[in-house]
C-alpha positions in Angstrom: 130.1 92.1 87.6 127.8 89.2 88.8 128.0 88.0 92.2 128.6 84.5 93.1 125.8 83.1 95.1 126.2 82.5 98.7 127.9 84.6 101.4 130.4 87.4 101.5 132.6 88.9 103.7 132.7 92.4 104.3 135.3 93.6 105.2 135.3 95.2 109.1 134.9 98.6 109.0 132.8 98.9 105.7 129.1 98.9 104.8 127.2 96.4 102.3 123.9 97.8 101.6 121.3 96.0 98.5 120.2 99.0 96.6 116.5 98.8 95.0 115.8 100.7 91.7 112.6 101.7 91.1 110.9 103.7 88.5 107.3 104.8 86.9 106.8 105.2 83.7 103.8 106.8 83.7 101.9 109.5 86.1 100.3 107.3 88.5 96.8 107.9 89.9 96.8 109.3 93.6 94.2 110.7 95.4 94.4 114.4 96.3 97.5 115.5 98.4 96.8 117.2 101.8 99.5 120.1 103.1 100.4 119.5 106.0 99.5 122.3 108.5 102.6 124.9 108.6 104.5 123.1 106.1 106.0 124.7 102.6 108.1 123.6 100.2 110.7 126.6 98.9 112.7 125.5 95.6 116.4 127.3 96.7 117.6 128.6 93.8 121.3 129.5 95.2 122.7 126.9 97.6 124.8 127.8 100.6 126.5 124.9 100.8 126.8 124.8 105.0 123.0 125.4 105.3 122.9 122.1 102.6 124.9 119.9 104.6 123.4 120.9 107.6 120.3 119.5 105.7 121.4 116.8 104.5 122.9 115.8 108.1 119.3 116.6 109.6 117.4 114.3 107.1 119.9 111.3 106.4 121.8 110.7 109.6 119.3 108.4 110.5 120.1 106.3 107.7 123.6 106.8 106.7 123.3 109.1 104.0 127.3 110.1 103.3 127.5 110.6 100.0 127.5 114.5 99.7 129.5 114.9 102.8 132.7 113.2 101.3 132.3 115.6 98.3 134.7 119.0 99.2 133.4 122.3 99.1 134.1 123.1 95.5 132.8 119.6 94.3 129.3 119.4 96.1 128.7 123.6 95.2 129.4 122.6 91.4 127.5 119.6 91.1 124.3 121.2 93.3 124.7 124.7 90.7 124.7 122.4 87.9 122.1 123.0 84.9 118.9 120.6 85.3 120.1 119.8 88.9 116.9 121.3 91.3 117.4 121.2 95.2 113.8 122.3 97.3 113.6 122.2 101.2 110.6 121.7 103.1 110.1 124.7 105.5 108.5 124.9 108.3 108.5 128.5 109.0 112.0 129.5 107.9 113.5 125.8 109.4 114.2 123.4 106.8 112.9 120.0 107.6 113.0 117.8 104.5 114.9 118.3 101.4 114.2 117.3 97.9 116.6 116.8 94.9 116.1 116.1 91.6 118.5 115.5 88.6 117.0 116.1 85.0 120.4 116.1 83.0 119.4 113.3 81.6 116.0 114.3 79.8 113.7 113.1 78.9 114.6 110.8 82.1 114.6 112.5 85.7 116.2 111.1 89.1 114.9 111.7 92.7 118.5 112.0 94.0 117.8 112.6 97.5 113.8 112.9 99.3 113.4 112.8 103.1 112.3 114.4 106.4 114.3 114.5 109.4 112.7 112.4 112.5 110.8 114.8 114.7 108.3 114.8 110.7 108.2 111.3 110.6 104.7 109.7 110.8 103.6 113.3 109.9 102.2 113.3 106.6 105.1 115.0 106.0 107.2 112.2 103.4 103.7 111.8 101.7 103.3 115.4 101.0 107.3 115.7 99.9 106.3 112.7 97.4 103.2 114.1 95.9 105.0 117.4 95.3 108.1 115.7 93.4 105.5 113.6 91.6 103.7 116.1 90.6 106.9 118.6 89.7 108.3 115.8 87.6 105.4 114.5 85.5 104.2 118.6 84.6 107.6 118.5 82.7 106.1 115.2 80.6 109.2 113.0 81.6 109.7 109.6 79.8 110.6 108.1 82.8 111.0 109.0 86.8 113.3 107.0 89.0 115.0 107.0 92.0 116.4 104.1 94.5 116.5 103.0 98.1 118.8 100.4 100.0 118.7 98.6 103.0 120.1 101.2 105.2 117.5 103.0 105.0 114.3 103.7 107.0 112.6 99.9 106.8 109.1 101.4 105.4 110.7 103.3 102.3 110.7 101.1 99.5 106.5 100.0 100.6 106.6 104.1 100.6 107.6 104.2 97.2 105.7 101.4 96.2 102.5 102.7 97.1 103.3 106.0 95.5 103.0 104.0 92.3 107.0 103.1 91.8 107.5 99.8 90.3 111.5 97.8 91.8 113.4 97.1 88.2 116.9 96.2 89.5 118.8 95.7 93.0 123.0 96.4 93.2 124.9 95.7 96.1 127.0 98.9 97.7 130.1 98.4 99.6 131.3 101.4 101.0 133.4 103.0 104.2 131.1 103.3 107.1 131.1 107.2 107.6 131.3 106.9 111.1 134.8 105.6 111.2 135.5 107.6 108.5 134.4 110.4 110.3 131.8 112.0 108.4 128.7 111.4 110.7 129.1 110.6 114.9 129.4 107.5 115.7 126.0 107.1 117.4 124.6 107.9 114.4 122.2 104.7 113.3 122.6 102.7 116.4 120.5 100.2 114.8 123.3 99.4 112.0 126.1 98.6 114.6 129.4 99.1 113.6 132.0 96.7 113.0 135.6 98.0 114.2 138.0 97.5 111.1 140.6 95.4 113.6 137.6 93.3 114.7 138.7 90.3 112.1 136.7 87.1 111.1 135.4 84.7 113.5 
């Protein structure tokens, strides 16, 4: 569907967000990545899927993230044990602190699904590192295209993030979804810089 130009509504108690696409097609050329000190990354080759929300709470609260946590049990367990579907957290010690997911079921094309760090690693070197290594994982397999997206809900330096890690914007989409804090899957002072619009609050 096309959207007319011009505003429009949303209705209270939902989310719009503009959703970025952005691909390489190509290994880019980066300079040599540097590990952060006391940082791993751990590919987790059976997911518990408490420890994975847990994650995913840690890394995308932040920001919003609610897709996995309206999936049930049974749902998010099959789709993270499915063939070509990789999950790798970034450790430090035995704490994960940034996760990493990738989708190749759709070789020769692979999707970042999910890449981020939770707060205390921001400014870190941490998001750099986490990018080099799914770079690097994805374009050893010889790939005929990587991709992944970003929206406007997210942190306001990711899509100059992905840019600069060679990423190249090829289509935007509009999102309209139930804001998971009135839905109840995240707090509600969760992203207290997206403020939230009660659904009775009505059009002035």
């Amino acid at each position: 569907m096309v959207l007319p130009d011009g505003y429009l509504d949303v209705t209270p108690g939902r989310l719009a967000a503009v959703v970025t696409y952005l691909e390489q097609t190509a290994r880019p050329a980066l300079p040599p990545a540097a590990v952060p000190e006391g940082l791993r990354m751990e590919r987790v080759k059976t997911v518990v899927v408490e420890e994975y929300r847990s994650v995913f709470r840690k890394v995308g609260e932040p920001w919003l993230w609610f897709s996995r946590l309206r999936m049930s049990d049974e749902q998010l367990r099959a789709t993270l044990a499915a063939e070509g579907v990789e999950l790798f957290y970034l450790l430090a010690g035995s704490e994960p602190l940034g996760m990493l997911e990738m989708d190749w079921r759709e070789q020769p094309e692979v999707e970042i699904v999910f890449l981020g760090v939770a707060p205390q690693m921001v400014g870190r070197g941490a998001g750099g590192y986490l990018m080099r290594f799914a770079i690097d994982e994805a374009w050893r397999r010889g790939p005929r295209r990587l991709w992944l997206h970003t929206c406007t809900l997210d942190h306001p330096g990711a899509l100059g993030f992905y840019q600069r890690f060679g990423f190249v914007p090829y289509r935007r989409a509009v999102e309209i979804s139930e804001d998971p804090r009135l839905s109840g899957e995240l707090p509600r002072e969760a992203a207290p810089q997206i403020p939230i619009i009660e659904p009775d609050s009505g059009v002035r």
